[in-house]
C-alpha positions as CSV (number, residue, x, y, z in Angstrom):
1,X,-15.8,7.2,9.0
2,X,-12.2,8.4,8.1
3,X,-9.5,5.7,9.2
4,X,-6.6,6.4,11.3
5,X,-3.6,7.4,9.2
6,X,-1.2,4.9,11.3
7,X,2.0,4.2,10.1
8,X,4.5,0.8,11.8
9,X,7.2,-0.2,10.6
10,X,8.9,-3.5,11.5
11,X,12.8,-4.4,10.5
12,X,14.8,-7.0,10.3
13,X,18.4,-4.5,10.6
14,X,18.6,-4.6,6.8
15,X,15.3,-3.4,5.7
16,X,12.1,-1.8,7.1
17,X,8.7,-3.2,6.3
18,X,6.3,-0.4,6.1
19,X,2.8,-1.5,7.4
20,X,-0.1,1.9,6.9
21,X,-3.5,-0.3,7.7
22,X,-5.4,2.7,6.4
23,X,-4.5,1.9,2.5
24,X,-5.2,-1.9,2.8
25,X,-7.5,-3.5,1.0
26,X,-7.2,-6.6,2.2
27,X,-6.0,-8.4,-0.9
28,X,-4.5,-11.2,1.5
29,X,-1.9,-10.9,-1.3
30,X,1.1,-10.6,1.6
31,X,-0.1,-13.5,4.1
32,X,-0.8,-16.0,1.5
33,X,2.6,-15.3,-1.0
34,X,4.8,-15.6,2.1
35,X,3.1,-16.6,5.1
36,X,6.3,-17.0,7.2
37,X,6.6,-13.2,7.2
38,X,3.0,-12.1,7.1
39,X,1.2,-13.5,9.5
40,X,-2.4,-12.0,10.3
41,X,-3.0,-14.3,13.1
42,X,-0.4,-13.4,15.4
43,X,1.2,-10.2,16.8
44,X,3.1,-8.9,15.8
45,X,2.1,-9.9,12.6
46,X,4.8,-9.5,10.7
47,X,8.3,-11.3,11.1
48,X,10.7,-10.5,8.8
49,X,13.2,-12.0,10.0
50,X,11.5,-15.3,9.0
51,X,13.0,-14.7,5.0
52,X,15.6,-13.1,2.9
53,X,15.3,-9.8,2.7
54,X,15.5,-9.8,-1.0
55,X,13.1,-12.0,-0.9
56,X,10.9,-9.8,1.1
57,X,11.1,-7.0,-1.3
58,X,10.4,-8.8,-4.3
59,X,7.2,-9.7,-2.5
60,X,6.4,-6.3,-1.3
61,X,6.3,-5.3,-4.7
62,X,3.1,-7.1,-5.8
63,X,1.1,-4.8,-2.4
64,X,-1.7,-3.9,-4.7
65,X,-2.8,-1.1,-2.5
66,X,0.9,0.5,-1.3
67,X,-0.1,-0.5,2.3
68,X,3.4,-1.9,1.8
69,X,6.5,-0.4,1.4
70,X,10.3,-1.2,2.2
71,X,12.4,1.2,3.7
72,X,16.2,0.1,3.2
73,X,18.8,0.8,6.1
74,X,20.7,4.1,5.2
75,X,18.4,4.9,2.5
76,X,16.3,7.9,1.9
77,X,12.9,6.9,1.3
78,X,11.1,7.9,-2.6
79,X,8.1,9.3,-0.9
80,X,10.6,12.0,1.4
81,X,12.4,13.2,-1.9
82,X,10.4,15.9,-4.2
83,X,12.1,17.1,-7.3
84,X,11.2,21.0,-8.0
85,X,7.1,19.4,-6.8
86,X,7.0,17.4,-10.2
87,X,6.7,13.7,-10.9
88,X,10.4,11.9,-11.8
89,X,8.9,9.1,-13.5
90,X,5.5,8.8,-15.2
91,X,2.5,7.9,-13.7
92,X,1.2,4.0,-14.3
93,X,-2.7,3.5,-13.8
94,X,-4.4,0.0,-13.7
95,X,-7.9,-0.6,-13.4
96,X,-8.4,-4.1,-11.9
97,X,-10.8,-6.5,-12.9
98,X,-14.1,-5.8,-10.1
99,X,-11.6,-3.7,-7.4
100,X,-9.9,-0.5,-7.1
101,X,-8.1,1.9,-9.8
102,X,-4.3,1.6,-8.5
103,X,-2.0,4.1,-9.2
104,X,1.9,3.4,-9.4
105,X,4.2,6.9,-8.5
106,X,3.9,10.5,-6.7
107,X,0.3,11.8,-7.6
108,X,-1.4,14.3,-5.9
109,X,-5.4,13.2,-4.8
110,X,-7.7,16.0,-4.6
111,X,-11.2,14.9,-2.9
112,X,-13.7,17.5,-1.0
113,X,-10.7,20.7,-1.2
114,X,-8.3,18.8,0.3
115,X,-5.5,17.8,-1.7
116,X,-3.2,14.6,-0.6
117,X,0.0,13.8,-1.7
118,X,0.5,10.1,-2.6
119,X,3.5,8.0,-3.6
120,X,4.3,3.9,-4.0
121,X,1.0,2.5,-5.2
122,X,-2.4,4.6,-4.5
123,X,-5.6,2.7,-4.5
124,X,-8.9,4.3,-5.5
125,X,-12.3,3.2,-5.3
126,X,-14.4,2.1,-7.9
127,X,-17.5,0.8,-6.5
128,X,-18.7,3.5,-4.3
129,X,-19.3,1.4,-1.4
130,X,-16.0,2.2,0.2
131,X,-15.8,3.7,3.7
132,X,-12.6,5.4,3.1
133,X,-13.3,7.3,0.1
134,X,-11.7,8.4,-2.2
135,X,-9.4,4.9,-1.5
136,X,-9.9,1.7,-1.5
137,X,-11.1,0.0,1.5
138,X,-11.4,-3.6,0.4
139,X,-15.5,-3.1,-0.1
140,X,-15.8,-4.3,-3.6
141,X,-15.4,-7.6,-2.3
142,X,-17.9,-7.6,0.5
143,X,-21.0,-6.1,-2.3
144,X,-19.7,-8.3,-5.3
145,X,-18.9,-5.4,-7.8
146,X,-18.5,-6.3,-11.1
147,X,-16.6,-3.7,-13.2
């Protein structure tokens, strides 16, 4: 079952917060770092006027999956701009302790003949049990992988 590739995006006239459901693998990393923002109870379940928005981008940076991103008011967005189709800064690849491969920068995924183009942080299954494959969908927890 391929998930819908929504993208919502909710701003506080500074800064965009860029929600895409279909990369998130439900780290709770968000909700429980700044839970007056992020709040997965409520709708709309994100608030960002509830903090700084330097403080909000600090914690958008530690989205393991890229299901978060920050747009900034009058700025182009890094995953719009592509130099000559090559990389401007090198790839960074972590393998997490039991979850998902992540990978930090503008890759390209080929799976089954298609080919996707990624940016931010991409996350990649490991287990096999994902329903979203070749990403992430959060399933390693659910099956207890151990990798």
């Amino acid at each position: 079952m391929e998930t819908p590739n929504i993208t919502k995006k909710y701003s506080n006239g500074e800064i965009s917060i860029i929600w895409k459901p279909a990369l998130c693998i439900h780290s709770t990393n968000c909700w429980k770092g700044l839970p007056e923002v992020f709040k997965p109870r409520e709708k709309p379940w994100i608030v960002p006027e509830n903090a700084d928005s330097e403080t909000i981008i600090q914690h958008v940076k530690n989205c393991p999956s890229g299901a978060l991103s920050i747009e900034k008011k009058d700025e182009v967005s890094a995953e719009n701009i592509v130099v000559e189709g090559k990389n401007i800064e090198p790839l960074k690849m972590d393998v997490t302790p039991n979850g998902p491969i992540l990978i930090h920068g503008n890759c390209n995924i080929n799976f089954n003949g298609e080919t996707t183009e990624k940016s931010g942080v991409t996350a990649l299954c490991r287990c096999g049990a994902s329903s979203n494959k070749p990403y992430c969908d959060g399933s390693h927890a659910k099956i207890g992988f151990q990798g």
